[in-house]
DSSP file (Angstrom, degrees, kcal/mol; ACC not computed):
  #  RESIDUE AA STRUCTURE BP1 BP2  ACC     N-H-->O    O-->H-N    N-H-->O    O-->H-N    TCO  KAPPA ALPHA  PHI   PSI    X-CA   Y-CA   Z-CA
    1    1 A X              0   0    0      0, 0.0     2,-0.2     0, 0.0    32,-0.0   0.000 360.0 360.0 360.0 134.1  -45.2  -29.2   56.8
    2    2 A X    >   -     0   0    0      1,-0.1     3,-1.2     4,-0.1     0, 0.0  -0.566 360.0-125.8 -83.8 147.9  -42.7  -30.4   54.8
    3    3 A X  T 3  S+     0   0    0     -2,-0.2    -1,-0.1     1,-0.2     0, 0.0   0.807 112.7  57.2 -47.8 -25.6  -40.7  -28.3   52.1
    4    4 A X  T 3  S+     0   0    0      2,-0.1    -1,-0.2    33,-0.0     2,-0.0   0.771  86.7 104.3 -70.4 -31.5  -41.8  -31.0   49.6
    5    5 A X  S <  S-     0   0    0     -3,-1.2    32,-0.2     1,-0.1    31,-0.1  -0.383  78.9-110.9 -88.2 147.0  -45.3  -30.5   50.3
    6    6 A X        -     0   0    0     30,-1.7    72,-0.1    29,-0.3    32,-0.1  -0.336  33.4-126.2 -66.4 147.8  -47.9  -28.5   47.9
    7    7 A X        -     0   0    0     70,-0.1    72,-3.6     1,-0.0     2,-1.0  -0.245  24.5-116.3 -71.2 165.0  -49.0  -25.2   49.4
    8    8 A X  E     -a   79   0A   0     70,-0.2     2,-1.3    -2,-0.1    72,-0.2  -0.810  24.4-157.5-111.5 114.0  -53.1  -24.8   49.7
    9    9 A X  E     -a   80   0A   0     70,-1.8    72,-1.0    -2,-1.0     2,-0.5  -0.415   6.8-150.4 -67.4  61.0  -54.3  -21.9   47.6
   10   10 A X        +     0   0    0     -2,-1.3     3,-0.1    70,-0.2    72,-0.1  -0.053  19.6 177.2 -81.7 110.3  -57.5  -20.8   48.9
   11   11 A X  S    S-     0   0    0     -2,-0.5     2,-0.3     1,-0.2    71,-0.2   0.889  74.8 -22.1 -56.2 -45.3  -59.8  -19.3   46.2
   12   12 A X  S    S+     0   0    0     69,-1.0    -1,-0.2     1,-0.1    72,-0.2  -0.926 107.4  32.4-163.0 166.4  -62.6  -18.7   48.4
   13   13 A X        -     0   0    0     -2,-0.3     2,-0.2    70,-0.1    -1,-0.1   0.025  54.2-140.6  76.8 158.5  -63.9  -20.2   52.0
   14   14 A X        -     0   0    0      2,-0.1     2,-0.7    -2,-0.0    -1,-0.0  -0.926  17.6-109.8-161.3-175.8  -62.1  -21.4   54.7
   15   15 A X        +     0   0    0     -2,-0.2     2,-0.3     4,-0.1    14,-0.1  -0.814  54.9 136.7-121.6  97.4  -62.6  -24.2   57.2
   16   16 A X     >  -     0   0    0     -2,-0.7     4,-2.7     9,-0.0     2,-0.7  -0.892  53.0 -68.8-146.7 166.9  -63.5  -23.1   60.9
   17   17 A X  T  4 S+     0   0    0     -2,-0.3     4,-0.1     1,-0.2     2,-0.1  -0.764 100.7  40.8-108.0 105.0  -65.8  -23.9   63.9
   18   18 A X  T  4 S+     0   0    0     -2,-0.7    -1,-0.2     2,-0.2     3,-0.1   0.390 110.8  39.0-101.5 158.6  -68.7  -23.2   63.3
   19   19 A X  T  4 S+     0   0    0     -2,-0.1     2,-0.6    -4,-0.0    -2,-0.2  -0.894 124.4  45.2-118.3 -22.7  -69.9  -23.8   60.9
   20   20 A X  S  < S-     0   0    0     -4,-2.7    -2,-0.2     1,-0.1    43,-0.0  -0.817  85.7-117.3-104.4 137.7  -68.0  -26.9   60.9
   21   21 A X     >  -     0   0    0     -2,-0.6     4,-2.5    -4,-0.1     5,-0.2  -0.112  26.7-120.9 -42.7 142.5  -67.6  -29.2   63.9
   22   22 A X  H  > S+     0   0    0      2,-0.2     4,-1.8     1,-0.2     5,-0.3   0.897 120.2  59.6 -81.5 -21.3  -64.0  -29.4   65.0
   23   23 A X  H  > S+     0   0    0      1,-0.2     4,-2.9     2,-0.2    -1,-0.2   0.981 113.3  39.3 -54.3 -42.8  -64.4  -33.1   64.3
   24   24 A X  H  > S+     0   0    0      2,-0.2     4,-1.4     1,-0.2    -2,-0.2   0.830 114.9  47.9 -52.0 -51.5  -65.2  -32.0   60.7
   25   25 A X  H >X S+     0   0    0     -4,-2.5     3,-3.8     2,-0.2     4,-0.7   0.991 109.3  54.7 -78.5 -49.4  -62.8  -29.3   60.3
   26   26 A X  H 3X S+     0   0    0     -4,-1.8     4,-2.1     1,-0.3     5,-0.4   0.885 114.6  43.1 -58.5 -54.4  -59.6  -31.8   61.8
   27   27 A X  H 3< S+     0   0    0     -4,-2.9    -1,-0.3    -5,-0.3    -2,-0.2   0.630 106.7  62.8 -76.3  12.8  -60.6  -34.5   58.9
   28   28 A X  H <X S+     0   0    0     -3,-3.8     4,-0.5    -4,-1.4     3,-0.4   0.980 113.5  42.2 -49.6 -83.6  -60.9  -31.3   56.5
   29   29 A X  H >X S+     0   0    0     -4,-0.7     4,-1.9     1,-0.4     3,-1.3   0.672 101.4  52.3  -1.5 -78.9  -57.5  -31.3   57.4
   30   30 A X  H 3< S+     0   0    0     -4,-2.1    -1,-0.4     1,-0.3     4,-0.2   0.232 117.5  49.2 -79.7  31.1  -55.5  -34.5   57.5
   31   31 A X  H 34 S+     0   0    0     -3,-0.4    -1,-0.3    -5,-0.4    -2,-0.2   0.449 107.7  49.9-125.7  -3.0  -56.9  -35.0   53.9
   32   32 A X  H XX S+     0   0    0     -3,-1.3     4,-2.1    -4,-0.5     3,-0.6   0.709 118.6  43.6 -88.7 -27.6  -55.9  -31.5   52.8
   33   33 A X  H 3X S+     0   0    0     -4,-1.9     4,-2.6    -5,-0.2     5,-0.4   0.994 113.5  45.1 -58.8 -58.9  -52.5  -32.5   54.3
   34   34 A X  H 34>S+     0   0    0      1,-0.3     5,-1.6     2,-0.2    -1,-0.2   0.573 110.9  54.3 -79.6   3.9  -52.3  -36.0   52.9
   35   35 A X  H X45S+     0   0    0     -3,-0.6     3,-3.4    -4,-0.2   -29,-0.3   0.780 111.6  54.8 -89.3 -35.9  -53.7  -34.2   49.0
   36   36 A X  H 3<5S+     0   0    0     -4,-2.1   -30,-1.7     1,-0.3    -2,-0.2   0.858 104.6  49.6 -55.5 -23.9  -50.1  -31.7   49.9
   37   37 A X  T 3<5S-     0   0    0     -4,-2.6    -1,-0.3    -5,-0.2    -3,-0.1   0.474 131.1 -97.8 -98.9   9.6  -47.9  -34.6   50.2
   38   38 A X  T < 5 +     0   0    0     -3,-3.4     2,-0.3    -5,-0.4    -2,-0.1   0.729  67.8 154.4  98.0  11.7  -49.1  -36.1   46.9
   39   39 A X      < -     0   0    0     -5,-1.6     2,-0.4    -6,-0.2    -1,-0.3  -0.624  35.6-145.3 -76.7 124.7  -51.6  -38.5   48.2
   40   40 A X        -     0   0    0     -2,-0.3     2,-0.5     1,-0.0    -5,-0.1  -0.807  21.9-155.8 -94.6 129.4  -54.7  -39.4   45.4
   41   41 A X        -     0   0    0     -2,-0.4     2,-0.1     6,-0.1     3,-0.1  -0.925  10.9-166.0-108.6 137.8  -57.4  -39.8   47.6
   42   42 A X    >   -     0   0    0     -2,-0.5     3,-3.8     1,-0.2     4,-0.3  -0.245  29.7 -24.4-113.4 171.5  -60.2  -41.9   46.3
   43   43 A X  T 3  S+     0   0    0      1,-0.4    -1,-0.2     2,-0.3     4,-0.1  -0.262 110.6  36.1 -60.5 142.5  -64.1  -42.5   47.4
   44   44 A X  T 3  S+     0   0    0     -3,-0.1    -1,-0.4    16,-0.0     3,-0.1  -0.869 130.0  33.8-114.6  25.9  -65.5  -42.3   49.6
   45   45 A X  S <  S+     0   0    0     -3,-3.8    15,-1.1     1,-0.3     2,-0.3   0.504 124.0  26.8-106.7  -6.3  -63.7  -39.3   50.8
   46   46 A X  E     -B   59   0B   0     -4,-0.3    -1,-0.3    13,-0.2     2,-0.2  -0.862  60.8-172.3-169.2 129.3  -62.9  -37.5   47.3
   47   47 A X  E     -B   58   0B   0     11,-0.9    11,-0.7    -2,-0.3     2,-0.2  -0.522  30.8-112.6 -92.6 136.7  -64.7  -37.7   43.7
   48   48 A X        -     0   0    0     -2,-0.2     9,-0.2     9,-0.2     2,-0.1  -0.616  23.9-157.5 -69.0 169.3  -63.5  -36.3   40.3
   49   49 A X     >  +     0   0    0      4,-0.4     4,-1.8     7,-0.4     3,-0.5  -0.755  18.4 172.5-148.8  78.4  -65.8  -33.4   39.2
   50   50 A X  T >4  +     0   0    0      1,-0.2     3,-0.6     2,-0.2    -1,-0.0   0.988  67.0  79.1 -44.1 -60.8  -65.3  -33.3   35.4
   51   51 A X  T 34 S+     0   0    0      1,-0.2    -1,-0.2    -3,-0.1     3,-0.1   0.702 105.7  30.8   1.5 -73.9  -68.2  -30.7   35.1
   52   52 A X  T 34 S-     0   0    0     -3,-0.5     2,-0.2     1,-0.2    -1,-0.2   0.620 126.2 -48.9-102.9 -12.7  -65.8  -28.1   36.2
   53   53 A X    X<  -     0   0    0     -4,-1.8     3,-1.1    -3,-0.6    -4,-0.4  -0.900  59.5 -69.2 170.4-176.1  -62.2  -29.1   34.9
   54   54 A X  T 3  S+     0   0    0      1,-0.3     3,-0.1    -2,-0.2    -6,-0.0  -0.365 120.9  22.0-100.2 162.5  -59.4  -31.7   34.6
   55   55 A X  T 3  S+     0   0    0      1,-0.2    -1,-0.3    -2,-0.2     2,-0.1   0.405  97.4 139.2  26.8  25.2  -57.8  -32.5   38.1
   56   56 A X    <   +     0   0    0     -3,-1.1    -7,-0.4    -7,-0.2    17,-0.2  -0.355  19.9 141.3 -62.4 136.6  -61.0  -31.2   39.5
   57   57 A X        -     0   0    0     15,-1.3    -9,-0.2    -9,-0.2     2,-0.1  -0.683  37.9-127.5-147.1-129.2  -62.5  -33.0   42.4
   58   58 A X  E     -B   47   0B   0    -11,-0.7     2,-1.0    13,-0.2   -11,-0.9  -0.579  12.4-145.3 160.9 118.5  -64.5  -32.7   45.9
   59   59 A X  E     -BC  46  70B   0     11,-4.4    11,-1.5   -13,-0.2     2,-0.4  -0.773  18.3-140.6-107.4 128.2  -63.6  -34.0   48.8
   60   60 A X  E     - C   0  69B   0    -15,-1.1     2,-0.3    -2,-1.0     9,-0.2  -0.596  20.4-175.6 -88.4 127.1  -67.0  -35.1   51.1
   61   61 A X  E     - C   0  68B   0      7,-3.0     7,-2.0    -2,-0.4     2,-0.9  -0.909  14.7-145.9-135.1 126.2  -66.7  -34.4   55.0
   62   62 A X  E     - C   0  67B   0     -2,-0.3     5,-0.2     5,-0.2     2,-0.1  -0.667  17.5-177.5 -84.9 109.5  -69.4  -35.5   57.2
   63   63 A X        -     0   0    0      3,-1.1   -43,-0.1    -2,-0.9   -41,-0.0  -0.298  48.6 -83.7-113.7-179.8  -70.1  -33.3   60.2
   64   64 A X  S    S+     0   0    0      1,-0.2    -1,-0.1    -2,-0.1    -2,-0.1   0.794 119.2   6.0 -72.2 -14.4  -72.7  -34.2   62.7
   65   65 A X  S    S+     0   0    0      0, 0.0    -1,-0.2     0, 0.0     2,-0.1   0.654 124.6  42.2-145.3 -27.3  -75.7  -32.9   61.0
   66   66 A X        -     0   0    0     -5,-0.0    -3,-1.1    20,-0.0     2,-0.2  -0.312  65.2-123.9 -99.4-159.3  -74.5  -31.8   57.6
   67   67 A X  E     -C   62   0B   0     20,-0.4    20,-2.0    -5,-0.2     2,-0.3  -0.595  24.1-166.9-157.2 120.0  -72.5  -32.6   54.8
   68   68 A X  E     -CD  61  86B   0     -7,-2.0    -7,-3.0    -2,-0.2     2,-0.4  -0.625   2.8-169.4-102.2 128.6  -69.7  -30.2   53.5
   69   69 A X  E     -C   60   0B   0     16,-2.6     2,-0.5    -2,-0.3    -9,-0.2  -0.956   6.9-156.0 -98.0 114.0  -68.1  -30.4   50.5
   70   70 A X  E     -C   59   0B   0    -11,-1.5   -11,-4.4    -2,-0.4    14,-0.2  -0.854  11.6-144.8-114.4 152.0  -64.9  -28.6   49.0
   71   71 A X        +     0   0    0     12,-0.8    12,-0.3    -2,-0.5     2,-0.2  -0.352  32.3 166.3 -75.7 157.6  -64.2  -28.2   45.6
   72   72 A X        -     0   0    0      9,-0.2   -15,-1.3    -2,-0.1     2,-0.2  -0.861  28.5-146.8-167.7 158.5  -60.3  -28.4   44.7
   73   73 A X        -     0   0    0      7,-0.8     2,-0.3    -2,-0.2   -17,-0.2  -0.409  13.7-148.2 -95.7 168.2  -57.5  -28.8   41.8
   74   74 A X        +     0   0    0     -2,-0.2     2,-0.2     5,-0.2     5,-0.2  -0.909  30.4 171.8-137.1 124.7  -54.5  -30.5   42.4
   75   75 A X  B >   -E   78   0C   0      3,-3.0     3,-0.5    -2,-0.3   -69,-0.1  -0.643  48.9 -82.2-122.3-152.2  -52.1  -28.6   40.1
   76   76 A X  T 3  S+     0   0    0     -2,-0.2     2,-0.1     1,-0.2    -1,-0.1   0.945 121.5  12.7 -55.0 -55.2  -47.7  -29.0   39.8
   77   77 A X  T 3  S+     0   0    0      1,-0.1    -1,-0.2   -71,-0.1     2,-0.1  -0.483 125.2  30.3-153.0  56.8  -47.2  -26.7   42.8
   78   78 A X  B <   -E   75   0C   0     -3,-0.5    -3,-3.0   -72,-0.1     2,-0.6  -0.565  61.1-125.7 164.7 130.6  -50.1  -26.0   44.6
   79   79 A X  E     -a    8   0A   0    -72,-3.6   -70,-1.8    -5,-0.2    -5,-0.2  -0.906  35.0-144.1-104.8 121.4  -53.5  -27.4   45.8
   80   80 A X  E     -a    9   0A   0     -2,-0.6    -7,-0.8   -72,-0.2     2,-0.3  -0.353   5.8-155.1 -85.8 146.8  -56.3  -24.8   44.7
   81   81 A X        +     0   0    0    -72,-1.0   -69,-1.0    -9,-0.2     3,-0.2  -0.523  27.3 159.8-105.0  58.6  -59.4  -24.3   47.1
   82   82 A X        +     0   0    0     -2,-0.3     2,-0.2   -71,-0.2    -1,-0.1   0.817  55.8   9.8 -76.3 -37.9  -62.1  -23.1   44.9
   83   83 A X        -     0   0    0    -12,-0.3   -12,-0.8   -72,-0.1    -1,-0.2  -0.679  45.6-175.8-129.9  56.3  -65.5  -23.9   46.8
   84   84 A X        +     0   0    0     -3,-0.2     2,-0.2    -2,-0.2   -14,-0.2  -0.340  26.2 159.2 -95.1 147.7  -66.8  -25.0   50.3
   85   85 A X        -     0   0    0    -16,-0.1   -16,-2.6   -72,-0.0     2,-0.3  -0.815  55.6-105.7 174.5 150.0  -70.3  -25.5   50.7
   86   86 A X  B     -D   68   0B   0    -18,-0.2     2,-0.3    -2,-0.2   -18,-0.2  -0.565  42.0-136.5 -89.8 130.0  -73.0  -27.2   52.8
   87   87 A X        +     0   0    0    -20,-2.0   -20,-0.4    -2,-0.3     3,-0.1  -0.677  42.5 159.1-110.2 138.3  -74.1  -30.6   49.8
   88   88 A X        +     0   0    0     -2,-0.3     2,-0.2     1,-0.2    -1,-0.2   0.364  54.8  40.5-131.3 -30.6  -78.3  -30.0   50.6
   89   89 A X  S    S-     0   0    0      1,-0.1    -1,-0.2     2,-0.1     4,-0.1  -0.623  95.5-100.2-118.8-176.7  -79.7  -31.9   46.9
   90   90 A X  S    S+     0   0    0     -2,-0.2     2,-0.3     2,-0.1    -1,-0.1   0.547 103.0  40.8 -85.3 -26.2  -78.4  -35.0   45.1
   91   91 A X  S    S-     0   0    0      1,-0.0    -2,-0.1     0, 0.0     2,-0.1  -0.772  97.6 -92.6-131.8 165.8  -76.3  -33.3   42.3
   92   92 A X        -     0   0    0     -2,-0.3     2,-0.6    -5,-0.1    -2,-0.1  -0.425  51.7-110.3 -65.7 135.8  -73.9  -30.1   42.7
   93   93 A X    >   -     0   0    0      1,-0.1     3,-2.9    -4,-0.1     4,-0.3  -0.846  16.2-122.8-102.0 144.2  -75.7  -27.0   41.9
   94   94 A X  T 3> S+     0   0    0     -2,-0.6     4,-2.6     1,-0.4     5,-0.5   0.612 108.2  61.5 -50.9 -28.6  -75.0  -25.3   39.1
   95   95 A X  H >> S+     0   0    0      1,-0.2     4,-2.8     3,-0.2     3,-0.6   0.973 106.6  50.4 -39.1 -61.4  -74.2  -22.3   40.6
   96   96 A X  H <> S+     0   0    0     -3,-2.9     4,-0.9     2,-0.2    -2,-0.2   0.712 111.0  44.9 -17.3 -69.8  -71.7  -24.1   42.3
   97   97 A X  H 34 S+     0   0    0     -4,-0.3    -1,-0.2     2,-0.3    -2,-0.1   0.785 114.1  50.0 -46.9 -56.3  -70.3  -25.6   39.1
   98   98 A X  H XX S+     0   0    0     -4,-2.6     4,-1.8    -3,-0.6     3,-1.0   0.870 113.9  46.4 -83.4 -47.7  -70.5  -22.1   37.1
   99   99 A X  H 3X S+     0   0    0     -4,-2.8     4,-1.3    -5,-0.5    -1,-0.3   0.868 111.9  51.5 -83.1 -14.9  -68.4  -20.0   40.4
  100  100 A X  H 3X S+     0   0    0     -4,-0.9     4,-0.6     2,-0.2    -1,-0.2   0.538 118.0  38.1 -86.5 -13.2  -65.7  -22.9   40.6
  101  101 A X  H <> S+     0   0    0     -3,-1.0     4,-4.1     2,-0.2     5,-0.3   0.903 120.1  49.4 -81.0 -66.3  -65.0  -22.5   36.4
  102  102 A X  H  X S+     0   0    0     -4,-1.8     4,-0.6     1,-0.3    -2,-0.2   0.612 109.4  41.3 -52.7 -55.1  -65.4  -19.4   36.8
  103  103 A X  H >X S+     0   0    0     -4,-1.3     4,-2.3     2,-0.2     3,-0.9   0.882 116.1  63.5 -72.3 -48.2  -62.8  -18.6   39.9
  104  104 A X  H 3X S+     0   0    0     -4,-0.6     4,-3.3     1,-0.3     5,-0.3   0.992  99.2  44.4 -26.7 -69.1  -60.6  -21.1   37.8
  105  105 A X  H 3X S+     0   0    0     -4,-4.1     4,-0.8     1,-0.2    -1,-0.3   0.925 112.7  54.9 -58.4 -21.1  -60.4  -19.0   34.8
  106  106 A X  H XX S+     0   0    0     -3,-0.9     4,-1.1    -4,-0.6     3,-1.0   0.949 115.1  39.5 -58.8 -59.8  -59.6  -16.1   37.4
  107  107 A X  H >X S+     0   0    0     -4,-2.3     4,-0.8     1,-0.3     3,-0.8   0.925 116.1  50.2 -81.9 -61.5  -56.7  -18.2   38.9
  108  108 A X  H 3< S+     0   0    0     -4,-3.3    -1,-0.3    -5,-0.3    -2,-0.2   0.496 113.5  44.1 -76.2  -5.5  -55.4  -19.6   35.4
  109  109 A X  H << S+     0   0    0     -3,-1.0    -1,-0.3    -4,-0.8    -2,-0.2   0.569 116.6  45.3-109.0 -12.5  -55.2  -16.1   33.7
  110  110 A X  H << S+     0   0    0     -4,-1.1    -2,-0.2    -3,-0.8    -3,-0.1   0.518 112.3  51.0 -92.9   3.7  -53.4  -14.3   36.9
  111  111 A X     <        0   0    0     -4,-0.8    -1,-0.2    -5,-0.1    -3,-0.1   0.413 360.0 360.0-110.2 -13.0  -50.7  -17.4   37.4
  112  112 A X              0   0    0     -3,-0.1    -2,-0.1     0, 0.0    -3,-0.1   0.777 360.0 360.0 -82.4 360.0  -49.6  -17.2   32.9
């Protein structure tokens, strides 16, 4: 890791085997690397997610039998980890949505 590169905050979760396949956790990885060195990664590996805030996304990894998403910010000096979770329906559920604002407001009133 380079000095340059953003640290990963994790809000909640973390990325291990199992539940995730080590094929799944290593490209968890190099794309959490390549968001620390300042890389925007685009679909199909990483979405915005307005829903829950500005620089909000979700980066999609495809494991042999599921499909795992985590939620994350990109802020100045630091990439936030709010959410991991196994994607089961066609839209985020709202739960989801509501604990990633939520752990947000957490994050953004203990960092002022």
């Amino acid at each position: 890791m380079s000095p340059d590169d953003k640290p990963l905050v994790w809000l909640q979760g973390e990325i291990k085997s199992p539940p995730f396949s080590s094929v799944a956790r290593l490209e968890a990885g190099f794309l959490l690397r390549r968001l620390q060195r300042g890389d925007k990664i685009s679909m199909p590996h990483s979405r915005p997610m307005p829903p829950i805030g500005r620089r909000c996304h979700e980066l999609r990894i495809q494991d042999v039998d599921t499909t795992w998403r985590l939620v994350y910010r990109v802020d100045d000096d630091a990439v936030l980890i709010l959410h991991i979770f196994a994607k089961k329906t066609p839209s985020t559920p709202k739960a989801v949505l509501d604990t990633c604002k939520l752990r947000l407001r957490g994050y953004d009133e203990a960092t002022r």
